[in-house]
C-alpha positions in Angstrom: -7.6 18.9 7.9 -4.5 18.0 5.8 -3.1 22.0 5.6 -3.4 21.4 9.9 -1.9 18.1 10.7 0.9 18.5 8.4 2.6 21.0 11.0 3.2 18.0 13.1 6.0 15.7 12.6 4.4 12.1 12.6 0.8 12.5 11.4 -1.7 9.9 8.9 -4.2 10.6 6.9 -6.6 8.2 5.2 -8.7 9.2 2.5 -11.2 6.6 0.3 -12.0 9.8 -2.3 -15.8 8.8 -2.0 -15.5 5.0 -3.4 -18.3 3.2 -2.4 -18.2 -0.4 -1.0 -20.0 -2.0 1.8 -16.2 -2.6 3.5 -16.1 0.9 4.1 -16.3 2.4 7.3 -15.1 5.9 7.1 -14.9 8.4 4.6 -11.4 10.0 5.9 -9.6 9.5 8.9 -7.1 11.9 10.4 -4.9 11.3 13.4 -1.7 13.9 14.4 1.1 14.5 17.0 2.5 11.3 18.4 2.1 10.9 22.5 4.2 7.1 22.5 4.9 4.8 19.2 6.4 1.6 18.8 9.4 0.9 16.3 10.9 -2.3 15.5 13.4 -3.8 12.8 12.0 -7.4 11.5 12.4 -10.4 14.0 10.1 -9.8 17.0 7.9 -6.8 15.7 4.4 -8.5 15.3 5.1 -9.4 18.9 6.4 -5.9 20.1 3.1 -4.2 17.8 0.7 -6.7 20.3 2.4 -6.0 23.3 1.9 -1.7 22.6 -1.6 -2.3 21.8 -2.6 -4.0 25.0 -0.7 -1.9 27.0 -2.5 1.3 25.5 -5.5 -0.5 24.1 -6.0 3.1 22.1 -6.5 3.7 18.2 -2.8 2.9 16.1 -1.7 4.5 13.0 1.2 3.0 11.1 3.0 1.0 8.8 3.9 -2.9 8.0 7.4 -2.5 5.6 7.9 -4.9 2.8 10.9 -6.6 4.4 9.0 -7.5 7.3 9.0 -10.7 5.2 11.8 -12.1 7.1 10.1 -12.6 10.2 6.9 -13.7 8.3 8.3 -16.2 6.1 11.1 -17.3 8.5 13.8 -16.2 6.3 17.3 -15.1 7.0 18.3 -11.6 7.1 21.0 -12.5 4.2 18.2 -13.5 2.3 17.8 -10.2 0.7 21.5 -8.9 0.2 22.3 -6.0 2.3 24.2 -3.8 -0.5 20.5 -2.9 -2.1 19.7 0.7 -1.9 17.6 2.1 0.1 16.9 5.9 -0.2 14.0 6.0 1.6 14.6 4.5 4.8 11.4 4.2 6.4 11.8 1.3 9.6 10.4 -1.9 9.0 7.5 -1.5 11.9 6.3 2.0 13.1 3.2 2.8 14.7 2.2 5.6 17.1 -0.7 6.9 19.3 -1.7 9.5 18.2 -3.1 12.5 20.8 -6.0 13.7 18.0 -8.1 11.4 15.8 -10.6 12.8 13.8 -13.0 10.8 11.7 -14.8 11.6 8.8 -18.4 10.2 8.5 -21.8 10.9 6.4 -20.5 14.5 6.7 -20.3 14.1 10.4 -16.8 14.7 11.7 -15.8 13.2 15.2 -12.7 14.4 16.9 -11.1 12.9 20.5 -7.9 11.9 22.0 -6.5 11.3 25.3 -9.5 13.0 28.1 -10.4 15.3 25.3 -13.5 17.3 26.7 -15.8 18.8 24.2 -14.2 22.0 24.7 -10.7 20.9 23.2 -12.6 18.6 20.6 -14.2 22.2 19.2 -10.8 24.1 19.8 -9.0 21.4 17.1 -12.0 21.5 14.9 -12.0 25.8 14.9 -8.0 25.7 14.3 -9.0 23.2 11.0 -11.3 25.8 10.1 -8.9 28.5 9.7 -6.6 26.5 7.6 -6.6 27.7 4.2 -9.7 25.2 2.5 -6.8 23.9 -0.5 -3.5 22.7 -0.1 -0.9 25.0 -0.6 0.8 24.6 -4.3 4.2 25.4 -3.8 6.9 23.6 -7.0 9.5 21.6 -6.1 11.8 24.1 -5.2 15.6 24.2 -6.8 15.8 22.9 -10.1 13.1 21.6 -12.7 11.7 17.8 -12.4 14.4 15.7 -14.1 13.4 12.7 -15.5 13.7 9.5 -13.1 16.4 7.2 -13.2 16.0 3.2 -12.9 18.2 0.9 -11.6 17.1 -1.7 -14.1 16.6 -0.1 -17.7 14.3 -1.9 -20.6 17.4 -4.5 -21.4 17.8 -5.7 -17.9 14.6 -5.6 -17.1 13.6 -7.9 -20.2 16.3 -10.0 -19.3 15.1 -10.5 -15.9 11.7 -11.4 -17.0 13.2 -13.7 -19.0 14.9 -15.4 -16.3 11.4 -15.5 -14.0 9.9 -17.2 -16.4 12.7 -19.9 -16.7 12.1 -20.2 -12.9 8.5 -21.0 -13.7 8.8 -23.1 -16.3 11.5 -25.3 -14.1 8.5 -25.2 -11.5 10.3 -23.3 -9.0 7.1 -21.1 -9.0 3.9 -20.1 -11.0 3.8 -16.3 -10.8 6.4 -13.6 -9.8 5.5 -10.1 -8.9 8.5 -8.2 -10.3 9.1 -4.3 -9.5 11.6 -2.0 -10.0 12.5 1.7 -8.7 12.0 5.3 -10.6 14.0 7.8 -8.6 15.3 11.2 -8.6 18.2 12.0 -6.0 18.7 15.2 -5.3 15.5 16.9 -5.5 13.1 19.3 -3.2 9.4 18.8 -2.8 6.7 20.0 -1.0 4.8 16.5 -0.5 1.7 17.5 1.0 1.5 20.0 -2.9 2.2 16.9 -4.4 -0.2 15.0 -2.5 -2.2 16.8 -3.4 -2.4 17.0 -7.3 -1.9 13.1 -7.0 -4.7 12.7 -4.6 -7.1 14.8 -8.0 -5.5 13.5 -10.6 -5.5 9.7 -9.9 -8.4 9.6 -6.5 -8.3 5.7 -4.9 -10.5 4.7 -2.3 -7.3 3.6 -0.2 -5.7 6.8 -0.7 -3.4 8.1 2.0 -0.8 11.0 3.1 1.7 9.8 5.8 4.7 11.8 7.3 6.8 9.9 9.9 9.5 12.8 10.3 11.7 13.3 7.3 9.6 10.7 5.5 6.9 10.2 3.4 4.6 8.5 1.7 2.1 9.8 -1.1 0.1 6.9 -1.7 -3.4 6.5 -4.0 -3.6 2.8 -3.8 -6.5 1.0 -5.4 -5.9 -2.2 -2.9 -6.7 -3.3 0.4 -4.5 -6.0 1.9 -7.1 -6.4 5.1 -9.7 -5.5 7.3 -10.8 -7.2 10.4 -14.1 -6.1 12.1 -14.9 -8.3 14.9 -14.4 -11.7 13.8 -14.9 -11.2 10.0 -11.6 -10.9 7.7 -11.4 -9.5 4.6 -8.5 -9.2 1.7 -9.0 -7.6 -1.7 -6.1 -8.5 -3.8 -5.7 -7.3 -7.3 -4.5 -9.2 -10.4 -5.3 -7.7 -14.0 -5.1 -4.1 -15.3 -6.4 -2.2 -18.3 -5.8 1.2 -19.7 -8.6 3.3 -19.2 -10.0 4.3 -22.8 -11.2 8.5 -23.7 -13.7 6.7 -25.9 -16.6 5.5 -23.6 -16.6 2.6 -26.2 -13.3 1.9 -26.5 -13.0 2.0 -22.4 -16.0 -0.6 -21.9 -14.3 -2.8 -24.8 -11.0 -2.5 -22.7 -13.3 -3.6 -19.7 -14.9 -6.5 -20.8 -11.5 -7.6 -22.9 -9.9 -7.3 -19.2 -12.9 -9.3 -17.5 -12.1 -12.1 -20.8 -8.4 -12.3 -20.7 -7.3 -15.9 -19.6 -4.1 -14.5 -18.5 -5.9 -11.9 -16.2 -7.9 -14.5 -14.8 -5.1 -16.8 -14.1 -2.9 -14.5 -12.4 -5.9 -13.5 -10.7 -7.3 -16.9 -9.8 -3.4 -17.8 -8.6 -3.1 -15.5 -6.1 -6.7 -15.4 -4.9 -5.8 -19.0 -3.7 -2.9 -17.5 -2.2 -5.1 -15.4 -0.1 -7.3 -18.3 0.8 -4.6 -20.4 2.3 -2.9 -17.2 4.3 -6.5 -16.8 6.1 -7.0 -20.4 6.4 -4.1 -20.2 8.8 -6.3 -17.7 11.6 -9.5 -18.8 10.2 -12.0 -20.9 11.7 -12.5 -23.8 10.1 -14.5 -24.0 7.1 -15.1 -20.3 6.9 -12.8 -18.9 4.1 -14.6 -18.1 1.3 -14.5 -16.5 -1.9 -17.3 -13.5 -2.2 -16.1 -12.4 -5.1 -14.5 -13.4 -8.2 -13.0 -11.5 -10.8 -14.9 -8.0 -10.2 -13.6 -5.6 -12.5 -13.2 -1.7 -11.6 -12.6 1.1 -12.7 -9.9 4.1 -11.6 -9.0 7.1 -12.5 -6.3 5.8 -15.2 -7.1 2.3 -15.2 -9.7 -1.0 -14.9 -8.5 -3.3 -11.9 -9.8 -6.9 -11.9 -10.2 -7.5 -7.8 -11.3 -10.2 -5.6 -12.9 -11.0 -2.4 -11.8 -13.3 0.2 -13.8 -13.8 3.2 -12.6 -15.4 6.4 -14.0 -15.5 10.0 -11.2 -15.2 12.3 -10.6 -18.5 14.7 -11.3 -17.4 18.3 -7.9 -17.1 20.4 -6.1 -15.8 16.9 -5.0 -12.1 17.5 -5.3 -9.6 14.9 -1.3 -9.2 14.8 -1.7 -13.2 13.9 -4.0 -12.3 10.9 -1.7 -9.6 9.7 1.5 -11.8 10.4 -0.3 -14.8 8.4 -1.3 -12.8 5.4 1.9 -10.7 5.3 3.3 -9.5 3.0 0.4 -9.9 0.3 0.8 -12.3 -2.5 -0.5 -9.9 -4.9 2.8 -8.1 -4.2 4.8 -11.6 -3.8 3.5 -14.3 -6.0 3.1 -18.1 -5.4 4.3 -20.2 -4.0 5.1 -17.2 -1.5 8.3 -18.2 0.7 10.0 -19.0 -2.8 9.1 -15.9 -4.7 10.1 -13.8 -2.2 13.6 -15.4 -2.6 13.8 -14.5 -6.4 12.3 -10.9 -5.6 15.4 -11.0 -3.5 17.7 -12.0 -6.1 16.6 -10.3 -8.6 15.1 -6.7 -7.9 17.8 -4.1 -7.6 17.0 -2.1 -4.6 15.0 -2.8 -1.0 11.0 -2.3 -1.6 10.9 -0.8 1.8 7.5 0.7 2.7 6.8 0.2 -0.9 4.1 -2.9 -1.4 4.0 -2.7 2.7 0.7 -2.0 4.2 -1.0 1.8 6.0 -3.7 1.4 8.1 -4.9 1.8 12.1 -5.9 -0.2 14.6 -8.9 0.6 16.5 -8.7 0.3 20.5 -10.4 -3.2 20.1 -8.4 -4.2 17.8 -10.4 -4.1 14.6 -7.2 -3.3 11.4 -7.7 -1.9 8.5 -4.8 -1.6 5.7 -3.7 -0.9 2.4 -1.3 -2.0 0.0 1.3 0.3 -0.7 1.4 1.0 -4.3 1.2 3.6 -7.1 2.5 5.9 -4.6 5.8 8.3 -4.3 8.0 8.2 -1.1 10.2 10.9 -0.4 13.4 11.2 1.9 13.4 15.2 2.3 16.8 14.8 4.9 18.2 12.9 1.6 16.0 14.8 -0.7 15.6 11.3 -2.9 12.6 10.3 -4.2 11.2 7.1 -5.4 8.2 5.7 -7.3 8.8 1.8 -7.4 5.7 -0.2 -9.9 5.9 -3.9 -11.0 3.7 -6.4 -12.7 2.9 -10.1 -12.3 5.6 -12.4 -14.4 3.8 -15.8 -15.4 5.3 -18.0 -17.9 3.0 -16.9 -21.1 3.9 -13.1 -19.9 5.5 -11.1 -23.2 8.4 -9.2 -21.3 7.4 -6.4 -23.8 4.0 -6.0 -22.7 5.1 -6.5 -18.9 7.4 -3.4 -19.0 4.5 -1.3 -21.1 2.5 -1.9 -17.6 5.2 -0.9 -15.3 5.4 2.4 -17.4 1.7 2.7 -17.1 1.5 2.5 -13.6 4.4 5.1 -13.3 2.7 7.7 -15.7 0.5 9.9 -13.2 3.5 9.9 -10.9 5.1 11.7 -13.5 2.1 14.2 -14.4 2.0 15.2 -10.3 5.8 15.8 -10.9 6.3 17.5 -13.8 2.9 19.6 -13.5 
């Protein structure tokens, strides 16, 4: 599937790498070749992303940038200064119609589009047949993996956490989620190679390979920001992380010390409350709910504390209401939101971009389903600059130390797909 779509210029696909949960609705989803899209800079784009889908009513494939937070949050453009890099420069809003969705399901595999008859259903699934079965693994190309630059080193990063948490303990705020960028300029990849080895080295049940272009995202995200079916709402948001342990007791003593920590739990506990006030806004009354509380699981490289929110969407609310509410996610901002956001601005050093944005579709009724953009690499290959922003939460008994030791963490299989 991946070695066929990837000939097209705009194509997304969604992998959950065999996770189980009962949120899950499809094993894979595939959709290629772009017959209209809709683009659109922050200001009027949850408006303009509406207006597409009811004049197409069809399934959507896209993305929700980070700095979409202007139109969300009502703040102005100068908010976020406009001399911060950014070398990816994926737009704000994008989504497209796609002429060939294919879903995978119970090792069933449905394929349609615009009037596709069973005859052209079979011709795409034939032409996926004759794709070689792996992914090609061409190198980078040029010279060898250097090793990433940062725009804030250990020092200034310290520093900064230091600052945050005199914010906090001012009471400007309670918890700051505070990232900065790994890149490496002029480089060539082959991201669907790299995909690839990320996609087996670190699997996430919100996994996803996007190319819009020039651009791309190589994502294997452990988070969904929503899912609407029908009138039920969903966000997963997740506070708390753990090294994952070789010694099967040492990994279930990291687990259980992660499910213990009081720090976890308050970080976790902050923004799940977070959560609960951005549904409340779409919600009908009375329905928001927490189904779970502190669930703690386990990845590839890490444990994840994650919780459930549970909503039932307020009739008349649209789902571009829902996402405009609950966007961007507070496990990516912090609380209070609006103010956060303002010292993210301030004090991160480039422009997140699609990084801690959302990839997902929208189905022709107008169910959504999206991630959060993290432990992923975006590439530029016009540029050829690539990027691998991570972050942690900053709360006011954070040790800067430790906080940086996680942001390291997080960037370590990004550096094992590269340098393999």
């Amino acid at each position: 599937m991946l070695n066929w779509s990837n000939r097209f210029n705009i194509c997304c696909f969604l992998d959950n790498n065999g996770y189980t949960s009962p949120y899950h609705r499809y094993e894979a989803l595939l959709a290629t070749e772009a017959l209209e899209h809709v683009v659109c800079p922050a200001g009027a784009a949850f408006p303009a992303l509406q207006q597409f889908h009811n004049g197409c009513r069809d399934w959507l494939f896209g993305h929700l940038a980070y700095d979409l937070y202007h139109e969300t949050a009502g703040l102005p453009q100068d908010a976020l200064p406009s001399s911060l890099t950014d070398g990816i420069a994926f737009p704000d809003l994008f989504f497209f119609r796609p002429r060939v969705v294919m879903l995978l399901q119970q090792h069933q595999v449905s394929i349609g589009g615009e009037d596709f008859s069973p005859e052209q259903s079979r011709a795409v699934y034939e032409a996926c047949r004759q794709m070689p079965e792996q992914v090609a693994q061409q190198g980078a190309g040029g010279s060898p993996v250097s090793a990433p630059l940062g725009r804030i080193d250990r020092a200034a990063y310290l520093e900064a956490v230091k600052a945050l948490q005199e914010h906090i303990h001012r009471g400007d705020c309670y918890e700051v989620n505070f990232c900065r960028e790994n890149y490496i300029p002029d480089i060539r990849v082959y991201p669907l190679t790299l995909f690839d080895k990320l996609n087996r080295l670190s699997p996430a049940p919100f996994a996803a390979y996007y190319r819009l272009d020039d651009k791309y995202l190589l994502c294997a995200s452990p988070e969904r920001f929503l899912q609407q079916q029908g009138r039920a709402v969903i966000s997963q948001p997740i506070k708390g992380t753990a090294r994952r342990m070789r010694n099967a007791a040492q990994d279930e003593q990291a687990r259980a010390a992660l499910y213990e920590s009081a720090k976890e739990r308050a970080e976790n506990v902050m923004v799940v409350d977070l959560v609960r006030n951005d549904l409340s806004h779409t919600a009908a009354p009375g329905s928001v709910e927490v189904a779970e509380l502190f669930g703690i699981y386990s990845f590839a490289q890490v444990h994840h504390m994650i919780s459930t929110v549970k909503a039932e969407r307020a009739p008349g609310a649209s789902f571009t209401d829902v996402l405009r509410h609950a966007f961007p996610m507070g496990s990516m901002t912090g609380a209070p939101k609006i103010k956060v956001m303002q010292l993210i601005a301030q004090y991160e050093q480039t422009r997140r971009g699609l990084f801690s944005g959302a990839l997902g579709y929208i189905t022709p009724e107008g169910d959504v389903d999206f991630n959060v953009v993290i432990r992923s690499i975006l590439y530029n290959a016009a540029s050829r600059y690539l990027s691998f922003p991570t972050g942690s939460a900053i709360t006011f008994y954070s040790d800067p130390e430790k906080e940086w030791e996680e942001c390291l963490l997080k960037a370590e299989v990004m550096m094992q797909v590269l340098q393999a």
